[in-house]
KOLNU-239361 format. One record per residue (C-alpha): x, y, z; residue number from 1; residue in one letter. Coordinates in steps of 0.5 Angstrom, whole numbers, padded with zeros to 4 digits. Example, Ala and Ser with C-alpha at 12.3 -4.5 7.8 and 13.67 -1.06 7.14 Angstrom:
BEGIN
(pt (0025,-0009,0016),1,"A")
(pt (0027,-0002,0014),2,"S")
% end
This chain:
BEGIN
(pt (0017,0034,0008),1,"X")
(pt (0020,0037,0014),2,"X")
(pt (0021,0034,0021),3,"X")
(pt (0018,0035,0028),4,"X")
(pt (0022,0033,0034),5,"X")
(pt (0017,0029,0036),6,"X")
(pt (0012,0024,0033),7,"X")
(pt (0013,0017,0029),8,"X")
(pt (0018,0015,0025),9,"X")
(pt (0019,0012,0018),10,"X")
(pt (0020,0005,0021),11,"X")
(pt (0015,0006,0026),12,"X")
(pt (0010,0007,0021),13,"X")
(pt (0012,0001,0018),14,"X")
(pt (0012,-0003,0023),15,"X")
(pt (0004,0000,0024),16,"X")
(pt (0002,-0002,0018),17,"X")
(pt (0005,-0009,0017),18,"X")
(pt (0002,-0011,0025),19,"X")
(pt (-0004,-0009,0021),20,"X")
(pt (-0004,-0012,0016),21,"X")
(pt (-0003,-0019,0019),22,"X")
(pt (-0008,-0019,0023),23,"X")
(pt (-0013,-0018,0018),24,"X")
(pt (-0009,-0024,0013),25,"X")
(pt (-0010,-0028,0018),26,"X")
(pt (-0018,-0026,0019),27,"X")
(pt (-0019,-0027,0013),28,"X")
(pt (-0016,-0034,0012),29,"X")
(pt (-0016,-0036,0019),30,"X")
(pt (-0022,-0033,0022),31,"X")
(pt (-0027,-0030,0017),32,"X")
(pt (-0032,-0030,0023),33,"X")
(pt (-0028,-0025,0027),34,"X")
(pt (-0030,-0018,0023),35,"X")
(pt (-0025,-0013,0028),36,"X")
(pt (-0019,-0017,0025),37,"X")
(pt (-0021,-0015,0018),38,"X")
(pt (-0023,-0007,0021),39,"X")
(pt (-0016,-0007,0024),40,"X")
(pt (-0013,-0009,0017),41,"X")
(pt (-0016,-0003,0014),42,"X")
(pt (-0011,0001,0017),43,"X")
(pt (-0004,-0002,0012),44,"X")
(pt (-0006,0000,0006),45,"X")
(pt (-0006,0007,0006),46,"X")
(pt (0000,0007,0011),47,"X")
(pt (0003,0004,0004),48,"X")
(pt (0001,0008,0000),49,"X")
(pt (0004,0014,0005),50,"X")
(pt (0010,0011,0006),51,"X")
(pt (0011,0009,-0002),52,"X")
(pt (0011,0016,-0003),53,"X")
(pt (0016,0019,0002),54,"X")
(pt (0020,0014,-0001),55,"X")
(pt (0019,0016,-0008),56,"X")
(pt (0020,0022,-0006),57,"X")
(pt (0027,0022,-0003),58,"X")
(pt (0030,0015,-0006),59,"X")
(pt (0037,0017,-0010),60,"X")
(pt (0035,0012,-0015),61,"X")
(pt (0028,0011,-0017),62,"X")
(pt (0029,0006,-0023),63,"X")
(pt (0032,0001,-0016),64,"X")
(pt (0026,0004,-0012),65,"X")
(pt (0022,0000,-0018),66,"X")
(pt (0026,-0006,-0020),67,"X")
(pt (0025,-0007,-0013),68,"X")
(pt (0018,-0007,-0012),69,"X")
(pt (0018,-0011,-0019),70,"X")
(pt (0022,-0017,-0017),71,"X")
(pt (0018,-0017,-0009),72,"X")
(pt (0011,-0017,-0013),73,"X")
(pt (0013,-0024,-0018),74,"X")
(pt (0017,-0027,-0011),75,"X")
(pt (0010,-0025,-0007),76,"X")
(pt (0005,-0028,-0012),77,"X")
(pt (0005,-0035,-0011),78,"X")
(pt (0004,-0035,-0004),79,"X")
(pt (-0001,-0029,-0005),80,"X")
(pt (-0006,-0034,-0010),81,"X")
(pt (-0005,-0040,-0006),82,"X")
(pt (-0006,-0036,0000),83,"X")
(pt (-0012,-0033,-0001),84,"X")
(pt (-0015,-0038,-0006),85,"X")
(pt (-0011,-0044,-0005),86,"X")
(pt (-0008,-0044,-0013),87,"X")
(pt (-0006,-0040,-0018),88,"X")
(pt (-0011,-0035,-0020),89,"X")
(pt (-0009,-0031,-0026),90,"X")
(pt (-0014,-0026,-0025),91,"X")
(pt (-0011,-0023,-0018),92,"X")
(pt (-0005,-0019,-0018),93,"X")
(pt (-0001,-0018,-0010),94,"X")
(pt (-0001,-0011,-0008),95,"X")
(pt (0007,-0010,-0010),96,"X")
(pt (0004,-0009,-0017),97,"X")
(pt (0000,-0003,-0015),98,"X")
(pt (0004,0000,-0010),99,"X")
(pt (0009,-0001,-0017),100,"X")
(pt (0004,0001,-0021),101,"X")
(pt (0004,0007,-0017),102,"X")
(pt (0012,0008,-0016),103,"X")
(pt (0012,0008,-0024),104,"X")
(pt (0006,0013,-0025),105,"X")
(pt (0010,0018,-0020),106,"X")
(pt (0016,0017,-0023),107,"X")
(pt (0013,0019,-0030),108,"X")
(pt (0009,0025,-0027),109,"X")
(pt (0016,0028,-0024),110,"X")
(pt (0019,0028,-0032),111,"X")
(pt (0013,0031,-0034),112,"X")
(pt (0011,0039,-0033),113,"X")
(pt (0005,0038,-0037),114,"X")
(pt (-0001,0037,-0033),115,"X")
(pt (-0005,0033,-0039),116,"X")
(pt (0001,0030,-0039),117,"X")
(pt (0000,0028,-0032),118,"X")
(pt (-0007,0026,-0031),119,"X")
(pt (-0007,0022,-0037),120,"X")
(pt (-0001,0017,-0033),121,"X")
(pt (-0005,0018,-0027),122,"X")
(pt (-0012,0015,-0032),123,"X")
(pt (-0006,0010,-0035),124,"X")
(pt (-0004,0007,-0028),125,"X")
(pt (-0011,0006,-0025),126,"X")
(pt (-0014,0002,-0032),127,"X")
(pt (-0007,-0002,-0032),128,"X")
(pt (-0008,-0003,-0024),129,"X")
(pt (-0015,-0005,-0026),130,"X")
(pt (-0014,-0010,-0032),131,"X")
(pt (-0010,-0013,-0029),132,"X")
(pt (-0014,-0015,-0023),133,"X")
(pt (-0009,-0011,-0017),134,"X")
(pt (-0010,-0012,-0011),135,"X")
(pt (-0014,-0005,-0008),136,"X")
(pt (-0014,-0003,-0016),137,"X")
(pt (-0015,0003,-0019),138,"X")
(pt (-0016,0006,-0011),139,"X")
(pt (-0009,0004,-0010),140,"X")
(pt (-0007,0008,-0015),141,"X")
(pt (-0011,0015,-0013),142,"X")
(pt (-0009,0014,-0006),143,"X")
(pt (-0002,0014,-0008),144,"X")
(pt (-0003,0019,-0013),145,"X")
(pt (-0007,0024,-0007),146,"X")
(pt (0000,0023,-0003),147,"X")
(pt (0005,0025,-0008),148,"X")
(pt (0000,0031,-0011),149,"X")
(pt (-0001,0034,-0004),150,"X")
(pt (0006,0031,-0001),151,"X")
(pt (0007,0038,0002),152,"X")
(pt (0000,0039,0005),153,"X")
(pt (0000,0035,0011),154,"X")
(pt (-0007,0035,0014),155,"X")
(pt (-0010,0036,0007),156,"X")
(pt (-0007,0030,0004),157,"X")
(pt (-0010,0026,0010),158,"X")
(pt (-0017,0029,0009),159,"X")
(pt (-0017,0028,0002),160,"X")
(pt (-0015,0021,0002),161,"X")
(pt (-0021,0020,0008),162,"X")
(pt (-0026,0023,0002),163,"X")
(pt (-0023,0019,-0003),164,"X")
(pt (-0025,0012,0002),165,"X")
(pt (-0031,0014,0002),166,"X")
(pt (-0033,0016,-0004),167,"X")
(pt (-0030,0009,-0006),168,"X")
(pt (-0032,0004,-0002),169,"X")
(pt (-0037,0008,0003),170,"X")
(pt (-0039,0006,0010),171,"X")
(pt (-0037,-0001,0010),172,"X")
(pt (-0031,-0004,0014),173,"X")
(pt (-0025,-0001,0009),174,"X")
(pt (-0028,0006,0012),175,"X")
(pt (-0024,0004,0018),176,"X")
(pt (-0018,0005,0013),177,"X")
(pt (-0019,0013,0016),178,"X")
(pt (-0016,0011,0023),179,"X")
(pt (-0011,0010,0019),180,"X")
(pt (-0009,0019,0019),181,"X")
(pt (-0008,0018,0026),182,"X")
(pt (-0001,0015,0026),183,"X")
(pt (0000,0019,0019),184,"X")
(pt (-0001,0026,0022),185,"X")
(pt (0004,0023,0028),186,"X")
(pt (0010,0022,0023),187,"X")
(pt (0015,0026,0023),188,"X")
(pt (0019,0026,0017),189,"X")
(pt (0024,0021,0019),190,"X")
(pt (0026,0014,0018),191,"X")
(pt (0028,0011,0024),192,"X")
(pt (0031,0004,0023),193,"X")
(pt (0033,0001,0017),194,"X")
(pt (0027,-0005,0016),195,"X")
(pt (0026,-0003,0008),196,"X")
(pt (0027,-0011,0007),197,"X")
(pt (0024,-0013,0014),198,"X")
(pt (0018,-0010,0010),199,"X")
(pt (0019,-0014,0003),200,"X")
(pt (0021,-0021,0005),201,"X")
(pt (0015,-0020,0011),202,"X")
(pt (0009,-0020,0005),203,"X")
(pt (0012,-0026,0002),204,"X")
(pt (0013,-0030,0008),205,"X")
(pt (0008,-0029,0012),206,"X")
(pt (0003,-0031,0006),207,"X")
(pt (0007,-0038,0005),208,"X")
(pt (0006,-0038,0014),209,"X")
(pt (-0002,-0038,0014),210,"X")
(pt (-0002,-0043,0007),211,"X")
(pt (0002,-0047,0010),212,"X")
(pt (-0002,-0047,0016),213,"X")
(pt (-0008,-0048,0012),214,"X")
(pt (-0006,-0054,0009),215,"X")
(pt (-0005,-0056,0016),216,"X")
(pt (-0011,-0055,0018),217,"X")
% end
């Protein structure tokens, strides 16, 4: 993607996205009452998946790029279970398993130049995502894949990806989600400063923050 002088950063982005998303954990365990915090999560997800993209798309080192993904989805799962539902539930996986999932169908599509190839990975990613119960399932896996499909094609990839959440989960609160082309469309091909593990250990953390504070309740 090329860069615009001016506009958001990578890390601005993240730092979006991880606002985002605590303010709708902390609707969901804290505050289920109070519905604009979860409107206000549905902007994270997507600007993961954006980021994921760009990230696969300029690593040196796709295999670390997963290893990494791999090692903060199994660190992040106990505090996502307690979290969300107060023990171990084997049925739920954390979003690192999507995003990962994600991360491994780009890598197999990148080594394949056969498009039946490709979109049989793509179906093979969305039913791996979904049996395993990952968090977004298979949604999360065509929104990935609608970043990296139409990587180069900066407002057609956001139009896209609002038709997908809509045909997905239609009118409900994760059209809110759509907001989130906004900051998407500002982004302006660089990485600012360097919070790719502010980005990882936050998940897990924030997670054992709002369980312990459950408990304490």
């Amino acid at each position: 993607m090329t860069q615009q002088k001016f506009g958001v950063s990578g890390s601005a982005l993240k730092c979006i996205a991880m606002a985002s998303m605590l303010t709708d954990h902390i609707g969901y365990v804290l505050f289920p009452q109070y519905l604009i915090l979860r409107m206000i999560g549905r902007l994270a997800f997507p600007i993961y998946c954006f980021l994921l993209v760009e990230g696969a798309m300029h690593t040196g080192n796709i295999r670390k790029y997963e290893i990494r993904l791999l090692a903060f989805a199994l660190i992040s799962e106990l505090p996502f279970d307690y979290a969300f539902y107060g023990g171990i539930r084997w049925e739920s996986q954390n979003v690192f398993f999507t995003l990962l999932f994600g991360v491994l169908a780009i890598d197999l599509a990148q080594q394949s130049k056969n498009k039946l190839m490709v979109g049989l990975i793509f179906v093979l990613m969305v039913a791996a995502a979904e049996v395993m119960g990952t968090d977004y399932g298979g949604a999360g896996i065509v929104f990935i894949f609608c970043y990296y499909l139409l990587y180069d094609r900066k407002i057609w990839k956001q139009i896209i990806f609002a038709a997908e959440n809509l045909v997905l989960y239609g009118v409900g609160i994760q059209a809110c989600a759509t907001f989130a082309v906004v900051p998407m469309l500002l982004y302006n091909g660089k990485k600012g400063a360097s919070v790719k593990y502010l980005f990882y250990a936050f998940y897990p953390a924030h997670l054992l923050i709002l369980y312990l504070i459950i408990r304490m309740r």
